[in-house]
C-alpha positions as CSV (number, residue, x, y, z in Angstrom):
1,X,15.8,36.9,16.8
2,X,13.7,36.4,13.7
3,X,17.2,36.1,11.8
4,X,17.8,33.5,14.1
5,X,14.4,31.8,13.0
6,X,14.8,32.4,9.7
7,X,18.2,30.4,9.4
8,X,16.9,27.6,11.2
9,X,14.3,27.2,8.7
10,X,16.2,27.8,6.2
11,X,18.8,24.6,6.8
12,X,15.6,22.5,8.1
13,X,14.5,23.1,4.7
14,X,18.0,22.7,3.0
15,X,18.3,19.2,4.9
16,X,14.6,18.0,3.6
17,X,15.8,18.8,-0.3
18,X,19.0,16.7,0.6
19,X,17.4,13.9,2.2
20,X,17.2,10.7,0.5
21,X,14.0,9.2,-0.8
22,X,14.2,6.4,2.3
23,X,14.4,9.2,4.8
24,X,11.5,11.1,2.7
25,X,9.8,8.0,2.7
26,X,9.8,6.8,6.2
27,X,9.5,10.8,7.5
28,X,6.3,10.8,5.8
29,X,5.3,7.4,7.0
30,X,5.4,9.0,10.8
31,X,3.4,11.8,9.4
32,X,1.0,10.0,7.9
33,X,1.5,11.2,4.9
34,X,0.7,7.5,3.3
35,X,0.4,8.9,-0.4
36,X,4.4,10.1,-0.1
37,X,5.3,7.2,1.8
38,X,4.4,4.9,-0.6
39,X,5.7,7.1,-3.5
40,X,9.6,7.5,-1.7
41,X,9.5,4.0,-0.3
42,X,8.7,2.3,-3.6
43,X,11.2,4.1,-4.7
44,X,14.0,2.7,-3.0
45,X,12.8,-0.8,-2.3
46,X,12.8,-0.6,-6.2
47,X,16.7,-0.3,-5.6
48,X,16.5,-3.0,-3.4
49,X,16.7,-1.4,0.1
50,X,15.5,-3.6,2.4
51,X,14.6,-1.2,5.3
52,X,12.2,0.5,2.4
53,X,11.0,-3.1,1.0
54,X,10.5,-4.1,5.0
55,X,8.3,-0.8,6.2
56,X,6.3,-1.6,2.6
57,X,5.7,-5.0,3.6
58,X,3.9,-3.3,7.0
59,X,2.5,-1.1,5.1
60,X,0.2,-3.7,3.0
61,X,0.3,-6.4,5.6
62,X,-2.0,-4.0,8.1
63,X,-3.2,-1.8,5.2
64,X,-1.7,1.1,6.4
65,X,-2.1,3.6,3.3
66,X,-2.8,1.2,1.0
67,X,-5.6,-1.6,0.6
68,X,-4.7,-4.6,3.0
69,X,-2.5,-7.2,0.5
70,X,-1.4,-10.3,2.5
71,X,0.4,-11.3,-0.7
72,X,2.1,-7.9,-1.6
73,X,3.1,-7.6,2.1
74,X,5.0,-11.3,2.0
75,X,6.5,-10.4,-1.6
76,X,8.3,-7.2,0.2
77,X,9.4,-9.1,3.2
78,X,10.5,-12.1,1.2
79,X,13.0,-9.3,-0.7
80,X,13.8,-8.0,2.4
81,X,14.8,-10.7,3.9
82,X,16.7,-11.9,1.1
83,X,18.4,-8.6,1.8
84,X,19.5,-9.4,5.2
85,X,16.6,-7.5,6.8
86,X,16.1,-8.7,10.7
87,X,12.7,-7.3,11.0
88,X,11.6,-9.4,7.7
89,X,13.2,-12.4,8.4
90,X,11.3,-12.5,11.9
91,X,8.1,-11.5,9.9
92,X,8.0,-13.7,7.3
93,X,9.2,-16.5,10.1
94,X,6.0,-15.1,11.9
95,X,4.4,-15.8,8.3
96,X,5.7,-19.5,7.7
97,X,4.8,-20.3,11.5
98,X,0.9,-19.1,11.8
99,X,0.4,-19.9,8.0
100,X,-0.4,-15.9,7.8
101,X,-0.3,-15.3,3.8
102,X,1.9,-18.8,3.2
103,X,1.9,-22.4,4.2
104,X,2.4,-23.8,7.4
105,X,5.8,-24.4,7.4
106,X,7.7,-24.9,10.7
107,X,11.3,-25.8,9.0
108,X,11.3,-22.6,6.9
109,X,9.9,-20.8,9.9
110,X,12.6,-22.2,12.2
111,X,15.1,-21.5,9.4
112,X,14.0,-17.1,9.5
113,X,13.9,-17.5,13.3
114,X,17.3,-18.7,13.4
115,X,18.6,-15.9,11.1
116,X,16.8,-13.5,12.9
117,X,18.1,-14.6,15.8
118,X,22.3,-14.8,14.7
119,X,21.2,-10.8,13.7
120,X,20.8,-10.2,17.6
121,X,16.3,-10.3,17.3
122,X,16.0,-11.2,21.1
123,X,11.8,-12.3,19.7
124,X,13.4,-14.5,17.5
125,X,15.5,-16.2,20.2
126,X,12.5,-16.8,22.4
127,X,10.5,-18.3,18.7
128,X,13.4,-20.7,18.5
129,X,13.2,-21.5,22.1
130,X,9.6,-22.3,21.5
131,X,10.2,-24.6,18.9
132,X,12.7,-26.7,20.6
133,X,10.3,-26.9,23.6
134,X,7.5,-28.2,21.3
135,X,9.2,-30.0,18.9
136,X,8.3,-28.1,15.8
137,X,10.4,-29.1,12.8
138,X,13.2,-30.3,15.7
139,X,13.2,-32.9,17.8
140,X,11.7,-31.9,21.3
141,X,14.9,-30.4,23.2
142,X,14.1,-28.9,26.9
143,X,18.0,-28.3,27.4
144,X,18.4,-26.1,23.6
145,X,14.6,-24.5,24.4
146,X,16.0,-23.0,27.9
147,X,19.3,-22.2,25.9
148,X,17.4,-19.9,23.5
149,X,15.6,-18.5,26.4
150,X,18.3,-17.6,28.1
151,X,19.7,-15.8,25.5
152,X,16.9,-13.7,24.8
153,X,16.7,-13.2,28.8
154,X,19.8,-11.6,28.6
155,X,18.0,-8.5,26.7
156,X,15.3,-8.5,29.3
157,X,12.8,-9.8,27.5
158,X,10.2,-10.8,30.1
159,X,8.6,-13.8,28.0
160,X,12.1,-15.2,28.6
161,X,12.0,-14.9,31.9
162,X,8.5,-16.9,32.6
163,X,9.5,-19.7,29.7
164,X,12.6,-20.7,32.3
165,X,10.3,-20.3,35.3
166,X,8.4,-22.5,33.4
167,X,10.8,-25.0,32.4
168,X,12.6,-25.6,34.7
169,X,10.3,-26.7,36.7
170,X,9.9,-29.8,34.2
171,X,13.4,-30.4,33.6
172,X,15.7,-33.2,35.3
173,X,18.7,-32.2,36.8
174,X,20.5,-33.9,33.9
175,X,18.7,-31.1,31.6
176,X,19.6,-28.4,33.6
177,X,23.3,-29.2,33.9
178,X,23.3,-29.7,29.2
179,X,21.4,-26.5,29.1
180,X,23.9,-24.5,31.3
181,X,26.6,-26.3,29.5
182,X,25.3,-25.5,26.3
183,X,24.3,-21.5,27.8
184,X,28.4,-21.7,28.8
185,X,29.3,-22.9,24.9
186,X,27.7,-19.8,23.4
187,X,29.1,-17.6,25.3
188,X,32.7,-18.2,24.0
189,X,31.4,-18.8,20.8
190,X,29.6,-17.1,18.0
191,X,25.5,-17.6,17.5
192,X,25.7,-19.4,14.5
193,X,27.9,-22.3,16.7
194,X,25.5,-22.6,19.3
């Protein structure tokens, strides 16, 4: 039995020397070891990892660790989303939209949404939808707003749900029948199309 125990530990052990520094980093980060965090994350969003530069970007947006740094947090979500991130595209959109850390900005914010959104971010669908429905940085469009909304609804996402209650209770039958059509066109075709 204490053999038993022993080997356990000793490949637990074996598997924490292998680890990368991301999965040192962010294994720290849930133990709230902030110090080693920060020293492992660095590390690799040095390298240009952008799940890394992302959870750094938390870590100085809600000074978590570190000394709150609105500006540090943006610089590591900007690289992150340059990166491809999802999560840092949808937070720096976040960013751009409330004029957290940057300018207002409703076409760039639009711009990370839709990103965000072609990635599968079912918050990012519902941000987009909310733009169309009050005409930020696009024209006002009830049929592309309810579009979004039922793409996101799709993934449950209960915000979705009340938007369309909402909605459609405002659109015209004309409306409804584009937004179904346009619902019908991206299904048999990719995001990006839609």
């Amino acid at each position: 039995m204490i053999r038993k125990i022993l080997i356990i530990i000793f490949c637990f052990n074996i598997h924490l020397l292998q680890a990368n520094e991301l999965e040192k980093g962010m294994f720290a980060l849930e133990m709230e070891d902030y110090d080693r965090a920060l020293y492992y994350l660095s590390f690799e969003a040095a390298q240009g990892n952008p799940i890394a530069q992302y959870n750094l970007g938390l870590m100085y947006k809600n000074g978590v660790g570190v000394k709150e740094d609105k500006n540090e947090a943006i610089g590591w979500f900007i690289l992150a989303s340059d990166n491809g991130h999802m999560l840092a595209k949808y937070a720096l959109g976040l960013s751009y939209y409330h004029g957290n850390g940057l300018s207002k900005n409703y076409q760039k914010a639009m711009n990370l949404f839709l990103d965000a959104s072609y990635l599968g971010h079912p918050a990012s669908q519902i941000n987009v939808g909310n733009m169309y429905y009050y005409g930020q940085s696009v024209g006002k469009n009830y049929p592309k707003a309810h579009m979004w909304w039922s793409l996101a609804k799709e993934k449950g996402i209960e915000a979705a749900f009340n938007n369309l209650i909402m909605i459609e209770n405002v659109m015209s039958k004309s409306q409804l029948s584009e937004a179904e059509k346009l619902y019908n066109y991206c299904q048999k075709t990719t995001l990006p199309n839609c």
